[in-house]
C-alpha positions in Angstrom: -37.6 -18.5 -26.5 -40.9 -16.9 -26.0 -42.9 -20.1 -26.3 -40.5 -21.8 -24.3 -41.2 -19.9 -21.2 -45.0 -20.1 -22.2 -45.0 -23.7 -22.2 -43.2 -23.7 -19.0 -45.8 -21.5 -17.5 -48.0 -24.0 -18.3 -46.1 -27.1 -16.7 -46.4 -25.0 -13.3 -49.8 -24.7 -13.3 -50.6 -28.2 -14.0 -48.6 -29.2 -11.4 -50.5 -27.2 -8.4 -53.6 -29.6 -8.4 -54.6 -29.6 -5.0 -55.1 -32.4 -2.3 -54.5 -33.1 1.0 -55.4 -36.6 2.9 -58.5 -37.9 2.7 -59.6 -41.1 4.8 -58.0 -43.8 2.5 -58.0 -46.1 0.7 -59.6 -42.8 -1.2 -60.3 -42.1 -5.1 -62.1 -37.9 -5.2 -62.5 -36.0 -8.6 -61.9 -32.4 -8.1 -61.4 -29.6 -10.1 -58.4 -27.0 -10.5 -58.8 -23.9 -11.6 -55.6 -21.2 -11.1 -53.1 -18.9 -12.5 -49.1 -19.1 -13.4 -46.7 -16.4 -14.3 -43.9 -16.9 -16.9 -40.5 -15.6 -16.0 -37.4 -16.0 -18.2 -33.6 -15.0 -17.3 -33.1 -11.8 -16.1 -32.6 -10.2 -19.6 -36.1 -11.6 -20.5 -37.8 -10.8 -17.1 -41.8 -11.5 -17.4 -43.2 -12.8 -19.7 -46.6 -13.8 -19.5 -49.5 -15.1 -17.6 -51.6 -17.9 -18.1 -54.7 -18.9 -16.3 -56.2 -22.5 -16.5 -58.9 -25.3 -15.7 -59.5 -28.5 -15.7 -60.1 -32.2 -13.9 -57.7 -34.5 -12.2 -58.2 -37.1 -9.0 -57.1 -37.5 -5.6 -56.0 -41.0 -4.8 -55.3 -41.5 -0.7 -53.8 -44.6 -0.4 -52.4 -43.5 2.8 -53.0 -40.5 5.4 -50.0 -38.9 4.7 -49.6 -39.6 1.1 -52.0 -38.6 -1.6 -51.3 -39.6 -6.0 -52.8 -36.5 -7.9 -52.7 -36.9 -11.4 -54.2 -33.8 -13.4 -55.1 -32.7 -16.6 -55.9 -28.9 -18.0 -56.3 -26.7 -20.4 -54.3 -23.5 -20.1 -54.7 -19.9 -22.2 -52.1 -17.0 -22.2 -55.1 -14.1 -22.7 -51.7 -11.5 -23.3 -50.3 -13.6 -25.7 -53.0 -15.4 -27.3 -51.1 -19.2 -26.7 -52.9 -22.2 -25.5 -52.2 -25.8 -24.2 -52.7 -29.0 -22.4 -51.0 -29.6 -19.6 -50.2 -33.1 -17.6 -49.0 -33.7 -14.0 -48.7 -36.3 -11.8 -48.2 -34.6 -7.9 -46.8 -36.2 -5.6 -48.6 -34.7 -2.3 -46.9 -35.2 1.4 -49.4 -34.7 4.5 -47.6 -34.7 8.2 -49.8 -36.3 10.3 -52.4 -33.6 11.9 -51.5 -30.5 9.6 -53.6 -28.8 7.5 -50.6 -27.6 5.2 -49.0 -30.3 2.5 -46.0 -30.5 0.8 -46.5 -31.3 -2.9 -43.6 -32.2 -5.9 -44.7 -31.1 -9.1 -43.9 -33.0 -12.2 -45.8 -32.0 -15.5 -45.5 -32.3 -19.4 -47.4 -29.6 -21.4 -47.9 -28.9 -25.2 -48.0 -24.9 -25.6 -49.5 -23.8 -29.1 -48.4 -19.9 -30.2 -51.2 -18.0 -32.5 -49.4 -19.0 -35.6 -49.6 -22.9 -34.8 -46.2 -23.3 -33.4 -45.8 -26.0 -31.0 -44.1 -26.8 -28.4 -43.0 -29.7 -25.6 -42.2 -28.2 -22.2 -41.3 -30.2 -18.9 -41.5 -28.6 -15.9 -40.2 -29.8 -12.0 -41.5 -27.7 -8.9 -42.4 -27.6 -5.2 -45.8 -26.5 -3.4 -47.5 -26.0 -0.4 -51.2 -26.9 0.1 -53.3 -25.3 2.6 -56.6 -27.1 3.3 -59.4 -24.8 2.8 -63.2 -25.2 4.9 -65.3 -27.3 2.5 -62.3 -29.8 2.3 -61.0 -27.4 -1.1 -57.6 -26.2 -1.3 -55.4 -23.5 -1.7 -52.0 -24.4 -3.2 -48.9 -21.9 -3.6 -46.3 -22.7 -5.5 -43.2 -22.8 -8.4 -41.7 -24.8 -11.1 -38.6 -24.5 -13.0 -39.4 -25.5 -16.9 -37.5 -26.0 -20.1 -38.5 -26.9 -23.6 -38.4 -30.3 -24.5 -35.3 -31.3 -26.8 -34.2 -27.8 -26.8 -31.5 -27.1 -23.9 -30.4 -24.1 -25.5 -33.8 -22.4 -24.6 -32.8 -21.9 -21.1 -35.0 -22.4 -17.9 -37.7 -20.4 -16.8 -39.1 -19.9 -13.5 -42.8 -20.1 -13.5 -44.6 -19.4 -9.7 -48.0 -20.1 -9.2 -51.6 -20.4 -7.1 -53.8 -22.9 -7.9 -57.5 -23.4 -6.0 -58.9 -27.1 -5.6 -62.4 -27.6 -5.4 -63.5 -31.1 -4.4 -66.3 -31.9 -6.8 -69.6 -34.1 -5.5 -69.5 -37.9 -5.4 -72.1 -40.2 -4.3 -72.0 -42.1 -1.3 
C-alpha cells in the first residue's frame, strides 16, 4: 500500500509540467522541477513527499491549446523510493489570461529501497499561472492508483510544479 501511494505521488508531479500559449505553430524545451505530497485514505493519512526534475516540450499548435509531454525523475528523500514518471498534459489557455487550465495524465514506475516495483497511473487537474520570464507556476492534484492492483485503493497526491523555459536559438 505504501508504494502504491508513492507511485501515485509520482504520477502527480509529472503531470504539473508547465506551459501556457506560446505564438504557434510553437515547439519550446523547458524544464520542471517541483514537489508532490502522497496522501492515502484517511486511515493512512500522509504519507510521503517526493520532489522531482526533469525535461519535457511545449508544443502550441494553437493560442489556446498547448501538448506538453514530460518526462522526470522523482526521489522520496523520507522514504528513500525513486522513479520515472510520464505525462502527456493537456493545457487550456482562454484567450488573454495569464492563468491555464491543464488535465493531467501520467504513468510512473516507483522503485522502494528493497527493489520493489511498481506501475502507478495517475489522472488530475491544474492551474498554470504565467510567471515574468515566460516560466510558470503550476498548482495542482491527481488522484492515482497502482496499476493492475484495484485493491490498493486511490491516493490523493496535490502538488506545485515551476516551469522554466530553457534557451533556444533563434
Amino acid at each position: 500500500m505504501r508504494r502504491f501511494l508513492i507511485s501515485l505521488t509520482l504520477a502527480s508531479a509529472l503531470l504539473a509540467t508547465p506551459a501556457i500559449a506560446k505564438d504557434p505553430p510553437a515547439v519550446a524545451p523547458a524544464m520542471n522541477v517541483g514537489a508532490f505530497g502522497l496522501v492515502g485514505s484517511p486511515s493512512v493519512g500522509w504519507v510521503s513527499q517526493y520532489v522531482y526534475a526533469g525535461p519535457g516540450l511545449i508544443i502550441s499548435p494553437t493560442p489556446w491549446f498547448n501538448f506538453v509531454p514530460s518526462v522526470t525523475l522523482e526521489v522520496a528523500p523520507g522514504i528513500g523510493n525513486w522513479g520515472f514518471a510520464g505525462n502527456a498534459i493537456l493545457e487550456f489557455v482562454p484567450p488573454g489570461s495569464p492563468v491555464a487550465i491543464d488535465i493531467m495524465p501520467t504513468i510512473i514506475q516507483d522503485t522502494a529501497p528493497g527493489g520493489a516495483t511498481v506501475g502507478v497511473w495517475a489522472l488530475g487537474l491544474g492551474a498554470n499561472i504565467l510567471l515574468p520570464g515566460g516560466a510558470s507556476l503550476c498548482l495542482g492534484f491527481q488522484i492515482a492508483g497502482v496499476i493492475g492492483d484495484p485493491a490498493a485503493g486511490v491516493t490523493f497526491n496535490p502538488l506545485v510544479n515551476f516551469g522554466i523555459p530553457l534557451p533556444t536559438k533563434p
